[in-house]
Each structure stands twice: as C-alpha cells, then as structure tokens.
VMD Tcl script that draws the C-alpha trace (Angstrom):
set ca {
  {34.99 -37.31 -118.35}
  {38.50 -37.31 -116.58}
  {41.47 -35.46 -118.80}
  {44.80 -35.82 -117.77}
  {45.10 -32.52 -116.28}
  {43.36 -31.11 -113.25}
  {40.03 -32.89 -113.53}
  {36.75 -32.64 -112.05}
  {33.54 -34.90 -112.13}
  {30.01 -33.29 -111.17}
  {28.53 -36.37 -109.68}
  {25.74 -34.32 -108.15}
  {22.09 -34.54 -109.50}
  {20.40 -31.58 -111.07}
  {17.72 -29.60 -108.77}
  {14.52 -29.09 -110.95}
  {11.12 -28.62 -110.97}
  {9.33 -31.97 -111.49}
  {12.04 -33.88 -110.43}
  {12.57 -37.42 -109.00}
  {11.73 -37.28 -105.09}
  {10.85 -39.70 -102.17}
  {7.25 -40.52 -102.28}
  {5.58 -38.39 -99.38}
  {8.30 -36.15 -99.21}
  {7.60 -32.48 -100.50}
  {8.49 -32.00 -103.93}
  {11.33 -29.60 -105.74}
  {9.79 -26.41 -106.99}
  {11.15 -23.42 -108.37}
  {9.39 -20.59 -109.50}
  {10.95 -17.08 -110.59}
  {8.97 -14.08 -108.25}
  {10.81 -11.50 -110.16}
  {11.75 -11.83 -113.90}
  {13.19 -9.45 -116.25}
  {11.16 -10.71 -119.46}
  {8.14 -9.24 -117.23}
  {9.71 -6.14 -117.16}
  {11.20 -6.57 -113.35}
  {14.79 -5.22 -112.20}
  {16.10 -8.23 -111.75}
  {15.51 -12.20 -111.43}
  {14.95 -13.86 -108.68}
  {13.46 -17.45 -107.70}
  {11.76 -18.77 -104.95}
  {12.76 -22.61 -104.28}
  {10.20 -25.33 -101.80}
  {12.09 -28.40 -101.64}
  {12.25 -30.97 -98.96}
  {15.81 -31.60 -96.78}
  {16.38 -34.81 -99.01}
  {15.95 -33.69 -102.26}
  {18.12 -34.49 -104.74}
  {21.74 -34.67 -104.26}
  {21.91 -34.83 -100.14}
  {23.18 -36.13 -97.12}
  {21.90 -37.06 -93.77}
  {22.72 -35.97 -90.33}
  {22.45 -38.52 -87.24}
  {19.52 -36.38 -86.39}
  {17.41 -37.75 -89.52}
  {16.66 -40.76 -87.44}
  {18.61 -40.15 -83.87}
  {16.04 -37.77 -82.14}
  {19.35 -36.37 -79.91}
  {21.71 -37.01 -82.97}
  {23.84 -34.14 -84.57}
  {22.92 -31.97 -87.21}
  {24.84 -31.50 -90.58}
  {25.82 -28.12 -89.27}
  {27.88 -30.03 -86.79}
  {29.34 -32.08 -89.73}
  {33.29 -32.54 -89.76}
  {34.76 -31.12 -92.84}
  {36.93 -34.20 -93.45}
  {33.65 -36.30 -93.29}
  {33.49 -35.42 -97.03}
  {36.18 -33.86 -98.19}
  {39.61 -36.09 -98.99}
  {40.62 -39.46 -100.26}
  {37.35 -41.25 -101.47}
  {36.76 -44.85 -102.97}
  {34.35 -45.70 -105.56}
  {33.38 -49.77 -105.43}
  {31.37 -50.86 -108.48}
  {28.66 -53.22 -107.32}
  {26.87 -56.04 -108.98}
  {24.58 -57.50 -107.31}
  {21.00 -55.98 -108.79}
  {19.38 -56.38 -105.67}
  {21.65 -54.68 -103.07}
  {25.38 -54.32 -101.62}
  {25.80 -57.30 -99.52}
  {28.68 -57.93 -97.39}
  {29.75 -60.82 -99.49}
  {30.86 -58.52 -102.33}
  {32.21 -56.17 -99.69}
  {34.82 -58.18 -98.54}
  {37.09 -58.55 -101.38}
  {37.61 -54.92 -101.13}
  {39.65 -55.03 -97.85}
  {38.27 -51.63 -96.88}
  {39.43 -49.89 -94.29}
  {38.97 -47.85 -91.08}
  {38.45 -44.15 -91.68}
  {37.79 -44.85 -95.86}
  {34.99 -42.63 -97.36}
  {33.43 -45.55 -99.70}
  {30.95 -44.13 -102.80}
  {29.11 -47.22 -104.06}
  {28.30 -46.82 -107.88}
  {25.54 -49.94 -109.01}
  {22.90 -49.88 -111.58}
  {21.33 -47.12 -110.05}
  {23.69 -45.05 -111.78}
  {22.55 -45.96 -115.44}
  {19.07 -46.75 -114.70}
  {17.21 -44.53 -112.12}
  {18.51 -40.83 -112.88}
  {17.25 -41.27 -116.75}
  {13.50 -40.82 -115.40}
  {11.65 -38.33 -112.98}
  {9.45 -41.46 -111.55}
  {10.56 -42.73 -108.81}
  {11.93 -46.02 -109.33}
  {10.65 -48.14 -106.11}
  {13.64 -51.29 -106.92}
  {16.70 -49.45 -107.01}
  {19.58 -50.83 -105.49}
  {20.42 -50.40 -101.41}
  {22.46 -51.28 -98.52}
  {21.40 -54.32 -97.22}
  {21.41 -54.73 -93.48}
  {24.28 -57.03 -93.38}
  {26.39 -55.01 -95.14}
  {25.32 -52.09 -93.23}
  {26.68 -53.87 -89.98}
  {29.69 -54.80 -92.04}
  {30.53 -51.01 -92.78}
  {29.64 -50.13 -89.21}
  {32.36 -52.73 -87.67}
  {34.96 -51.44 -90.63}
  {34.36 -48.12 -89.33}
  {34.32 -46.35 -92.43}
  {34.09 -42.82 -92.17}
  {31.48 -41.95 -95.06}
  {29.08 -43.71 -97.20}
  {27.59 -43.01 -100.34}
  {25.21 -44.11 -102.88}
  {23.63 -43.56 -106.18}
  {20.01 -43.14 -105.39}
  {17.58 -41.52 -103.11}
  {18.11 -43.69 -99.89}
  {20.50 -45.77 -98.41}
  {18.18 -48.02 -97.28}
  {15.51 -49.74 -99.84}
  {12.11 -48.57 -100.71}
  {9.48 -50.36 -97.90}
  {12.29 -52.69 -96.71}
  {14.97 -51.77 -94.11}
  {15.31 -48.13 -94.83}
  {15.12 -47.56 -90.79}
  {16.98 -50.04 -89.61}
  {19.94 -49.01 -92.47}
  {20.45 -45.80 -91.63}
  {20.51 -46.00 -88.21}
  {23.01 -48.88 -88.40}
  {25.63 -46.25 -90.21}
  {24.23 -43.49 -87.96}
  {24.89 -44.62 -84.64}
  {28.08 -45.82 -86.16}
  {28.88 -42.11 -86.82}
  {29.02 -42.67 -90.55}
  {28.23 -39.78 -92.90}
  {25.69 -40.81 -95.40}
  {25.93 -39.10 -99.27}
  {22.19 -40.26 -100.82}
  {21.66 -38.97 -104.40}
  {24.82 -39.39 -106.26}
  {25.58 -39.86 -110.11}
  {28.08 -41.77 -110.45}
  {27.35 -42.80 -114.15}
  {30.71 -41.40 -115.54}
  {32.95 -42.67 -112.90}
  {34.96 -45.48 -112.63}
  {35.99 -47.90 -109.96}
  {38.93 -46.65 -107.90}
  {40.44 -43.70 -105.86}
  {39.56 -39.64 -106.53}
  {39.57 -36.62 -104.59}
  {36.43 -35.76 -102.83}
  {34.58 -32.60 -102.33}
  {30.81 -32.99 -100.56}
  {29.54 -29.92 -98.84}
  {25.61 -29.83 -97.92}
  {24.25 -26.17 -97.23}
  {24.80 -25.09 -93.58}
  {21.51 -25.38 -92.21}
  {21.03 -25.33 -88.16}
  {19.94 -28.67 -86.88}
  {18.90 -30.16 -90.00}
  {18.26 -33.94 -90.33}
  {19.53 -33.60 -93.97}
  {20.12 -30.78 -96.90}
  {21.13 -30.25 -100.57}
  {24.91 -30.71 -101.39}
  {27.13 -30.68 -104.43}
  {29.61 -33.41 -104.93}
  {32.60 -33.15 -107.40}
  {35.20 -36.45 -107.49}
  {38.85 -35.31 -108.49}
  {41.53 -37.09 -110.43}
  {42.29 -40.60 -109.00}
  {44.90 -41.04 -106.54}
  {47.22 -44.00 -106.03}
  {45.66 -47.08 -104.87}
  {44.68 -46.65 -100.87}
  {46.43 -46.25 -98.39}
  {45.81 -45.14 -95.26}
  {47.92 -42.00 -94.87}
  {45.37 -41.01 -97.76}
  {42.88 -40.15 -95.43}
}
mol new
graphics top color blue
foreach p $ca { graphics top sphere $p radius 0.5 }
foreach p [lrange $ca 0 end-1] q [lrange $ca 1 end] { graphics top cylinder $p $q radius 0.2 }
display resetview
C-alpha cells in the first residue's frame, strides 16, 4: 500500500513456473541447471518463456510486420505522469465510460477493471476477462494518448477483436502495457516506471512496472 513518504507499488505480475499464459503461446518455465543443495558452486536457472508472458508490453512489430521493436521504445513512453481509470463495465472499456474522463493528448492511461481482483487469483486462464473494445480503441487512438495499459493478458479480448485492437493503438503509435496488477491501486495520478528487457526487434518482452505516489490532478505540463 501507499505511505505517506516515498512510495512505491509493484503492479507487475510474478514470473513462475506454471503460471497463467495465452493459450498457444509457450509457457513460463524455470528450472535451476546448477544448484548448491546438489553440491554445485553456485545457482543458476535456465528460464523458456514466450515474449508475452506475464507482465509485458508490445512493440508495433507484434502485429505491424515493418513496425518498431521495443528496443526502439521511447523512454518517456513509460516512464512519467500516468493515470489510472477504474472501469465498470464487466464486459469491456467502452468509449462511453471513457469520455467523462476528459483524457488527454500525450496521457499514459492504466485501466484497472475486474481483472484486477478476479483473474491474477488463478493460473487458468480466464477466457472473459475484461478488454478494450474496438470503439474505445478508436477513441484512444483519436485522443492520442501516449500509452495504454491493462490488467490482463491482452488488450484485445479472448477470440473477439484482439487483432483489430491492437493494431488500432499500434498504428496509432500507442505503447501497450498487457499484464498489470493493479489490485492495490486506486483511481488517480502516480509516477510511472515501465521498462521491458532490451531485446533486438522483439514484438513484445517481460517488464516490471512500479506506480509512485500520486501527483496532483492532470495537467498537461505533467507529461
């Protein structure tokens, strides 16, 4: 939880063996080729995982073929001012719930729903979590937000318009954070730190996301 000094939240999932992943999509394994209870020198693990495991975010090249990888990424895609929006809707984020938000050009918008409460407590994947529904992905696109977030594995909804979501924010040249816990954070404004590994031309990879004391409400020379 927040304190009222200098305050971090870990809103990153953990990495484990047997964990929740994307049906078809290689799961996370980790398995120790050196241990010291065997009598080795040292410890040390070999991890198989798939780009979008866990905690992650996607490059324009996940589903642009001549799109950018996240080694290309701008820093201050997802690091700076960031705004959490509680969402309601159990279905998905719709732009009709957007709009009372006002948001603005250049915001980095996390969107904390059910997903938060419900889908990390297993490691089955849960196939009705809560998305981005195409209108509100077109809505985001036009605000030109600068990042997007969300609490579960995909943007886009399991079987429905996973594609056609991500490209949407993609060719928009939005930053998409999939994978986030935001279970013990509140609606408002925090400091955000998001850095995925530095892998050359990946479509996606592993990150770890902290939110920092809130800020003031926004404004834009908060960017």
């Amino acid at each position: 939880m927040l304190n009222e000094e200098r305050a971090w939240i870990d809103i990153s999932v953990t990495l484990k063996t047997g964990m929740v992943h994307w049906p078809g999509d290689p799961p996370f394994l980790i398995e120790m080729t050196l241990d010291m209870e065997r009598g080795d020198k040292a410890n040390l693990s070999a991890i198989s995982m798939g780009s979008h495991s866990g905690t992650h975010m996607d490059a324009p090249l996940h589903f642009i073929q001549t799109g950018k990888g996240l080694d290309e990424m701008p820093f201050d895609a997802t690091i700076g001012a960031a705004r959490v929006i509680e969402i309601f809707d159990h279905e998905s984020i719709k732009p009709e719930e957007l709009v009372a938000h006002s948001i603005c050009s250049g915001e980095r918008i996390l969107f904390k729903t059910g997903n938060s409460e419900r889908c990390w407590k297993t490691d089955s994947f849960i196939e009705d979590f809560i998305y981005i529904s195409t209108g509100a992905a077109h809505f985001l696109a036009e605000k030109a937000v600068r990042t997007v977030g969300i609490d579960y594995l995909s943007v886009g909804g399991y079987g429905k318009n996973g594609k056609e979501v991500h490209r949407v924010l993609l060719e928009a040249g939005i930053w998409i954070i999939e994978g986030l816990d935001l279970s013990e954070v509140k609606g408002g404004i925090y400091e955000l730190i998001c850095l995925p590994l530095k892998i050359l031309n990946s479509d996606g990879a592993p990150a770890r996301a902290v939110l920092g004391k809130k800020r003031e409400p926004f404004y834009e020379s908060n960017l």
